[in-house]
GUBANU-913713 format. One record per residue (C-alpha): residue in one letter; residue number from 1; chain; x, y negated, z. Coordinates in Angstrom, 1 decimal. Layout:
// GUBANU-913713
+----+-----+----+--------+--------+--------+
: aa :   i : ch :   east :  north :     up :
+----+-----+----+--------+--------+--------+
:  A : NUM :  A :      X :      Y :      Z :
...
+----+-----+----+--------+--------+--------+
This chain:
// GUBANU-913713
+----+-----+----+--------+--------+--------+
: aa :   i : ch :   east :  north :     up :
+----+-----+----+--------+--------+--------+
:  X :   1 :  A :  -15.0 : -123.8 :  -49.7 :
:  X :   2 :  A :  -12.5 : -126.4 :  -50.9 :
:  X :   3 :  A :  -12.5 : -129.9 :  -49.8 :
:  X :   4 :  A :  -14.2 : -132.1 :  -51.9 :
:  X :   5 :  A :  -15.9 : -135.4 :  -52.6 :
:  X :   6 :  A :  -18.3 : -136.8 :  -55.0 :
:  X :   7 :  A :  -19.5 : -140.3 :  -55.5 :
:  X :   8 :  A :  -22.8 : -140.9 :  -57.2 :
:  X :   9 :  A :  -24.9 : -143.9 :  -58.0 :
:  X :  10 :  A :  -28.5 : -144.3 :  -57.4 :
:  X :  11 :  A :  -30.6 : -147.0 :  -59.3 :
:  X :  12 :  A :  -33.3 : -148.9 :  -56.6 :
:  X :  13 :  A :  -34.3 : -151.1 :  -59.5 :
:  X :  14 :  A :  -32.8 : -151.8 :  -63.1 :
:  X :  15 :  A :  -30.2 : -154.4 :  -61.9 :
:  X :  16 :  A :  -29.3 : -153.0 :  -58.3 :
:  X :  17 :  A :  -27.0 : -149.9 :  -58.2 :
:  X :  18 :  A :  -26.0 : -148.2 :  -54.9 :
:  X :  19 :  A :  -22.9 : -146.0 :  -54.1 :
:  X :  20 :  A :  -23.4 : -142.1 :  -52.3 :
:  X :  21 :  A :  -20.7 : -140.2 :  -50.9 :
:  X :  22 :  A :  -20.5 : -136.7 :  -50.1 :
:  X :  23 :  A :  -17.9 : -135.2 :  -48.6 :
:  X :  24 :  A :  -17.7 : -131.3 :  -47.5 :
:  X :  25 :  A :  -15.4 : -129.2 :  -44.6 :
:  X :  26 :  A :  -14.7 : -132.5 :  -42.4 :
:  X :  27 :  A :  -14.9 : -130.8 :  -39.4 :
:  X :  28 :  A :  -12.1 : -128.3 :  -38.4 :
:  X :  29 :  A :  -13.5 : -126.4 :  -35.7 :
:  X :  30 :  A :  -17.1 : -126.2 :  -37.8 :
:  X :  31 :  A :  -18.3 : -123.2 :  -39.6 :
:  X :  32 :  A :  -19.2 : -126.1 :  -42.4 :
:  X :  33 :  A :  -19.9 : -129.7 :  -42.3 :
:  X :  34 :  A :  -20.6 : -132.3 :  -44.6 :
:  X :  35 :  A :  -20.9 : -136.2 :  -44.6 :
:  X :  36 :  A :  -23.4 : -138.5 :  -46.4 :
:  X :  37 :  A :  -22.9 : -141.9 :  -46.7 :
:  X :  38 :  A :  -24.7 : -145.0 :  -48.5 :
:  X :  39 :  A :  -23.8 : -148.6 :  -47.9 :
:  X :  40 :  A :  -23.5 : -148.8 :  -44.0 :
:  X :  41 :  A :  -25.2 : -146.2 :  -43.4 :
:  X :  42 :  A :  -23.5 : -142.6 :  -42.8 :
:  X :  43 :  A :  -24.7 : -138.9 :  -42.0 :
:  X :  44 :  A :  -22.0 : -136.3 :  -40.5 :
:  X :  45 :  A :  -23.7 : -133.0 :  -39.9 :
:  X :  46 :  A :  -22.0 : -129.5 :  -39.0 :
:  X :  47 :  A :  -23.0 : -125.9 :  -38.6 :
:  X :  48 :  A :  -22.1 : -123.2 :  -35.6 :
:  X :  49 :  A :  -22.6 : -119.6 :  -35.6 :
:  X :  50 :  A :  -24.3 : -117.6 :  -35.3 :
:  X :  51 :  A :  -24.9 : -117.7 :  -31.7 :
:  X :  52 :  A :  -26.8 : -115.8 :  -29.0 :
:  X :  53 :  A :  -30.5 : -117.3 :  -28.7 :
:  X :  54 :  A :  -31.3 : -118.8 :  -25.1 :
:  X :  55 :  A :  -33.6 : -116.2 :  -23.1 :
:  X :  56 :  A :  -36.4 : -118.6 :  -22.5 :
:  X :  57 :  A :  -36.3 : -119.4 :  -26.5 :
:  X :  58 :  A :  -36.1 : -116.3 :  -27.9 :
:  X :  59 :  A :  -39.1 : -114.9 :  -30.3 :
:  X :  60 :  A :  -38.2 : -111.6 :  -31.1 :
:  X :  61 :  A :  -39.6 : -110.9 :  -34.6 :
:  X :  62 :  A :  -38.5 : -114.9 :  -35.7 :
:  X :  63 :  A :  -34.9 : -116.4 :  -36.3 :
:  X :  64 :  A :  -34.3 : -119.2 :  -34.5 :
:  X :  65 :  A :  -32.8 : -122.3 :  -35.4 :
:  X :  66 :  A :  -31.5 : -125.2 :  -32.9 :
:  X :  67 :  A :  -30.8 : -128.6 :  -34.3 :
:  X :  68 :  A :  -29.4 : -131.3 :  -31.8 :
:  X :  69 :  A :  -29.3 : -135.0 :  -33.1 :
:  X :  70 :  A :  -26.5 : -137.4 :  -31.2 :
:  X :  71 :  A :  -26.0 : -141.0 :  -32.2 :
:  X :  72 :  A :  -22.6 : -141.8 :  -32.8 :
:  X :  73 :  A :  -23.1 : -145.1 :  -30.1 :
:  X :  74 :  A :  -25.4 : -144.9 :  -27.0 :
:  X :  75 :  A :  -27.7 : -142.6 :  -25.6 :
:  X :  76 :  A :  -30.1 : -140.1 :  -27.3 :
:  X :  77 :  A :  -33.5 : -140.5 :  -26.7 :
:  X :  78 :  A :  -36.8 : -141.9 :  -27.3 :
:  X :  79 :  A :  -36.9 : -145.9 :  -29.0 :
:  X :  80 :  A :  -40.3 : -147.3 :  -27.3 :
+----+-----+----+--------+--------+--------+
């Protein structure tokens, strides 16, 4: 997939317009990635695999799929 990115504008109300990038293959050691971004606020996600399933999470007539969220400043966890 070739490197690419696409700006598009998304209306909240008839006199506000807000800019969206998207961006594709950011990542090189990714099997694909992609970033989303509007105003301040950005998105990078990738993809690895496949990969073999952890023992005590395996189902053996379901595919399983792990997602892991990190922040891009602090620690993960819970807000209270």
């Amino acid at each position: 997939m070739a490197d690419e990115a696409m700006d598009v504008n998304i209306s909240n109300n008839s006199s506000e317009l807000r800019s969206m990038r998207c961006e594709q293959c950011l990542l090189n050691k990714s099997d694909g990635s992609a970033s989303f971004s509007q105003g301040d606020t950005q998105v990078i996600a990738a993809a690895y695999g496949p990969a073999e399933v952890r023992l005590s999470r395996e189902i053996i007539d379901k595919a399983t799929l792990e997602v892991v969220l990190r922040p891009k400043v602090g620690v993960p966890g819970n807000k209270s």
